[in-house]
VMD Tcl script that draws the C-alpha trace (Angstrom):
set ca {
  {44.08 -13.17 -0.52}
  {46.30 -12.19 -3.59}
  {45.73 -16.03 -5.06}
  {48.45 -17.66 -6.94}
  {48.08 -18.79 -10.67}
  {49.91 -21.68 -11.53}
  {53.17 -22.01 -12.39}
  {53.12 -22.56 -16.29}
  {55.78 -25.10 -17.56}
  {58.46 -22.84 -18.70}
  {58.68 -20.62 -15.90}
  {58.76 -23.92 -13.71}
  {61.44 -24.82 -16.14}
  {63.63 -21.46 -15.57}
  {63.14 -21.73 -12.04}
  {64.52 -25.44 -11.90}
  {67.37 -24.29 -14.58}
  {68.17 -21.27 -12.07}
  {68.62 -23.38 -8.87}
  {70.49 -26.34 -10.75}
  {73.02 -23.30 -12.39}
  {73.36 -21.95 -8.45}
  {74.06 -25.05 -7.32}
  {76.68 -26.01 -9.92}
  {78.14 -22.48 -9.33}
  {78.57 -23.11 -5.97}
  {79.78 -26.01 -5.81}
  {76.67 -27.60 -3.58}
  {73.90 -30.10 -4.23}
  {70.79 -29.77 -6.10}
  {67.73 -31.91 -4.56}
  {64.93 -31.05 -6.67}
  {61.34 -31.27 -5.29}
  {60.74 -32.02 -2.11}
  {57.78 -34.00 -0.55}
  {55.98 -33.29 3.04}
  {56.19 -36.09 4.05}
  {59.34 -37.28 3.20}
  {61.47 -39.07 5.64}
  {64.89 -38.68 3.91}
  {65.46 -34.70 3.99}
  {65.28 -31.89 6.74}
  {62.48 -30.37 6.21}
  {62.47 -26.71 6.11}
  {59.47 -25.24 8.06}
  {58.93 -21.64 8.48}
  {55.71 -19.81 8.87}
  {55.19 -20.19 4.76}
  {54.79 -24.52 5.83}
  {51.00 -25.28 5.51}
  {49.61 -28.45 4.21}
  {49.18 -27.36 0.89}
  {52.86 -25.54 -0.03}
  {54.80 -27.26 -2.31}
  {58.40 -27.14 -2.85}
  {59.55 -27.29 -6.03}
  {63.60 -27.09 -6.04}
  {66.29 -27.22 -3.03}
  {69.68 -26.97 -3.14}
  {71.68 -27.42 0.23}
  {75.30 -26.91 0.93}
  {77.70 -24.61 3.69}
  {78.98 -21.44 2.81}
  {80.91 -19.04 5.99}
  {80.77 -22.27 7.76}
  {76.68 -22.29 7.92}
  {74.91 -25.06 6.61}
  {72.24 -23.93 4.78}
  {68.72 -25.43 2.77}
  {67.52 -22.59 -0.38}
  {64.29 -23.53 -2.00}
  {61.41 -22.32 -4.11}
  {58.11 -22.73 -2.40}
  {54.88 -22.43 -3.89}
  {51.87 -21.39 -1.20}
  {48.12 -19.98 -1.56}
  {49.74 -16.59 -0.73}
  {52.55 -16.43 -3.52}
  {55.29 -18.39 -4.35}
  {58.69 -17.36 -2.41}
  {62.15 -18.32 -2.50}
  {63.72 -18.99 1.37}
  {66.73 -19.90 2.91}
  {67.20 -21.76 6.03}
  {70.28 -21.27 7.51}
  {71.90 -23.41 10.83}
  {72.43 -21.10 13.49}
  {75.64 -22.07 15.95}
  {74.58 -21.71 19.35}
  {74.34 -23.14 22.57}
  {71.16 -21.03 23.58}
  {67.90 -21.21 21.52}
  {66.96 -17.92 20.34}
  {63.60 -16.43 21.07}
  {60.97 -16.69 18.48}
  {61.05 -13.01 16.55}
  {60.44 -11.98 12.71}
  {61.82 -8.59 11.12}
  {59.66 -7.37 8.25}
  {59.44 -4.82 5.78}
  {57.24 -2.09 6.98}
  {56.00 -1.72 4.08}
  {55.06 -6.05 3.47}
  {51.91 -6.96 1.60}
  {49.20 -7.29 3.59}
  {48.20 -10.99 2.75}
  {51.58 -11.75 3.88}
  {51.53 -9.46 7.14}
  {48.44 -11.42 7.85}
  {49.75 -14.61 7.26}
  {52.47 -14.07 10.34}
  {49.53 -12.88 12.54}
  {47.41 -15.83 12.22}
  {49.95 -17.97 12.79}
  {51.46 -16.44 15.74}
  {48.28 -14.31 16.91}
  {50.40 -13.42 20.00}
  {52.99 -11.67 18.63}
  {52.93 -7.81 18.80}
  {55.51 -5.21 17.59}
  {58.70 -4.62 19.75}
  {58.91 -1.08 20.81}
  {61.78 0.78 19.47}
  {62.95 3.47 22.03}
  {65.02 6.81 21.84}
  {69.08 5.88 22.20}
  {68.76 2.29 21.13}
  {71.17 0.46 18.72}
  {68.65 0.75 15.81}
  {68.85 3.35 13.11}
  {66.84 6.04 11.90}
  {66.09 4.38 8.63}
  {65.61 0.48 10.39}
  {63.13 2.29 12.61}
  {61.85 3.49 9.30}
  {62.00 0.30 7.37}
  {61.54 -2.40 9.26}
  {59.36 -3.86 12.03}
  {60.25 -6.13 14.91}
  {57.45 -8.73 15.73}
  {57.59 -10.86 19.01}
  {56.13 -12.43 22.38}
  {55.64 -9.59 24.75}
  {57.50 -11.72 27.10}
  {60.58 -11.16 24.29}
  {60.23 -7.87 23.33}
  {63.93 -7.02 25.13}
  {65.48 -10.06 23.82}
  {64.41 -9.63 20.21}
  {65.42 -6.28 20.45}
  {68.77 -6.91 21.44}
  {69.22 -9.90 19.02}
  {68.08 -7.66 15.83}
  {69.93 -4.39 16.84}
  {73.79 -3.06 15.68}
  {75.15 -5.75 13.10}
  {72.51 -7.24 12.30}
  {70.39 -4.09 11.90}
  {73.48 -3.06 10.00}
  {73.53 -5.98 7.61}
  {69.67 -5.89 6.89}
  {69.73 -2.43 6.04}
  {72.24 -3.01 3.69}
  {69.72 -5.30 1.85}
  {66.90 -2.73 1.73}
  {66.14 -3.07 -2.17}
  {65.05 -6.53 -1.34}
  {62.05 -7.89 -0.23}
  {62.97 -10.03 2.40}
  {61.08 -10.98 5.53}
  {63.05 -12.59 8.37}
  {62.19 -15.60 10.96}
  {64.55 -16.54 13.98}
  {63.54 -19.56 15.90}
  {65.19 -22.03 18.39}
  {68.75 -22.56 16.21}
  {67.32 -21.51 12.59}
  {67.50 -18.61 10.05}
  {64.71 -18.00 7.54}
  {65.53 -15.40 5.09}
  {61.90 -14.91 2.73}
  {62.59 -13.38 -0.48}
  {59.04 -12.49 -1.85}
  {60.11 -10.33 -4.68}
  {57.94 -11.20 -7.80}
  {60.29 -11.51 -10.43}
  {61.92 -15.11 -11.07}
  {64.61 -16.19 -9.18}
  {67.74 -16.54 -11.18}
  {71.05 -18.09 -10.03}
  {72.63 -14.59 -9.00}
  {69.38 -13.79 -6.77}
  {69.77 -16.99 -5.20}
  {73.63 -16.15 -4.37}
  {72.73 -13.40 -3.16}
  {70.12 -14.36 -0.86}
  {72.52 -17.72 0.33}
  {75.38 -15.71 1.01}
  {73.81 -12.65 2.88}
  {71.33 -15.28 5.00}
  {74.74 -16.95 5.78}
  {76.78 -13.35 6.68}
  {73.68 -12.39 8.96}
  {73.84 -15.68 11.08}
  {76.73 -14.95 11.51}
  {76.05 -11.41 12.81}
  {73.01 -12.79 14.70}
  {75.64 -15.39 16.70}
  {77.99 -12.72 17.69}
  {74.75 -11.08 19.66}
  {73.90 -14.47 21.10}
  {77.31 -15.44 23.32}
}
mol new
graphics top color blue
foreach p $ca { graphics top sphere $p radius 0.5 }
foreach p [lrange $ca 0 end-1] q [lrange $ca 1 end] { graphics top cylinder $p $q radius 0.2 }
display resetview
């Protein structure tokens, strides 16, 4: 395990300072911290929830007509900003993640432990997928859902997460959620956070065209 020094005060303090200017920016609500076992928010879940994580700041608001939750979460792996978005659809999606090929191992590991079932989709020869999302990214699912995970990741949404290659985001689809990791080291600021709520937003949206 990588390990996770604390947060000193100041950075805690940029990070807060980063989601309050987002949220300001936008035009949505900032929450602060948020407690386990609170009763009074959604609670965003994810395979990053243990019983140790603690979330720090979370903003929530709707942008393209998606209501979404952003947040800083710090875990025994790392600390990583997600965003959980509401997916519109009358049919529960299949459980499937898209990661970087390339994905640190602790976190790679983390996925597998959880969901010790899950096994790579098989990409095949003539499929909607590109050359350099073959490349890039993996597709890890239920053998019972390799062909729908497949055909929920591929065209658009391939499209759109190739697009977003420079960042290191790992992605979770679940019953009628999003979760859009970004485990990139460097601070969040209130443009990275943008960034991250408006894309998460544009691929639900890509991800609900595939699921009509």
């Amino acid at each position: 395990m990588l390990g996770t020094p604390l947060l000193t005060l100041r950075q805690k303090d940029r990070i807060s300072l980063a989601f309050k200017q987002f949220a300001k920016k936008s035009q949505v609500m900032y929450m602060g911290g948020v407690k386990q076992h609170s009763v009074e928010y959604h609670l965003v879940r994810g395979f990053t929830a243990s019983h140790t994580h603690k979330d720090t700041d979370h903003c929530i608001g709707t942008f393209l007509h998606h209501d979404f939750i952003s947040l800083h979460r710090e875990t025994p792996i790392g600390r990583v900003v997600i965003t959980e978005v509401d997916l519109h659809t009358l049919h529960p999606f299949s459980h499937f993640f898209i990661v970087p090929s390339l994905l640190v191992r602790d976190w790679f590991d983390s996925i597998l432990k959880l969901y010790s079932h899950h096994r790579h989709a098989p990409y095949a020869p003539h499929d909607g997928f590109s050359p350099r999302f073959k490349d890039t990214h993996t597709i890890l699912s239920l053998p019972t859902y390799f062909a729908k995970s497949l055909y929920f990741a591929s065209e658009e949404v391939a499209k759109c997460i190739s697009a977003m290659q420079q960042h290191q985001y790992i992605y979770e689809v679940i019953d009628n959620s999003l979760f859009v990791y970004n485990l990139e080291q460097t601070e969040p600021t209130e443009k990275s956070i943008d960034t991250q709520v408006r894309f998460s937003c544009a691929l639900a949206t890509a991800l609900e065209t595939r699921n009509k």
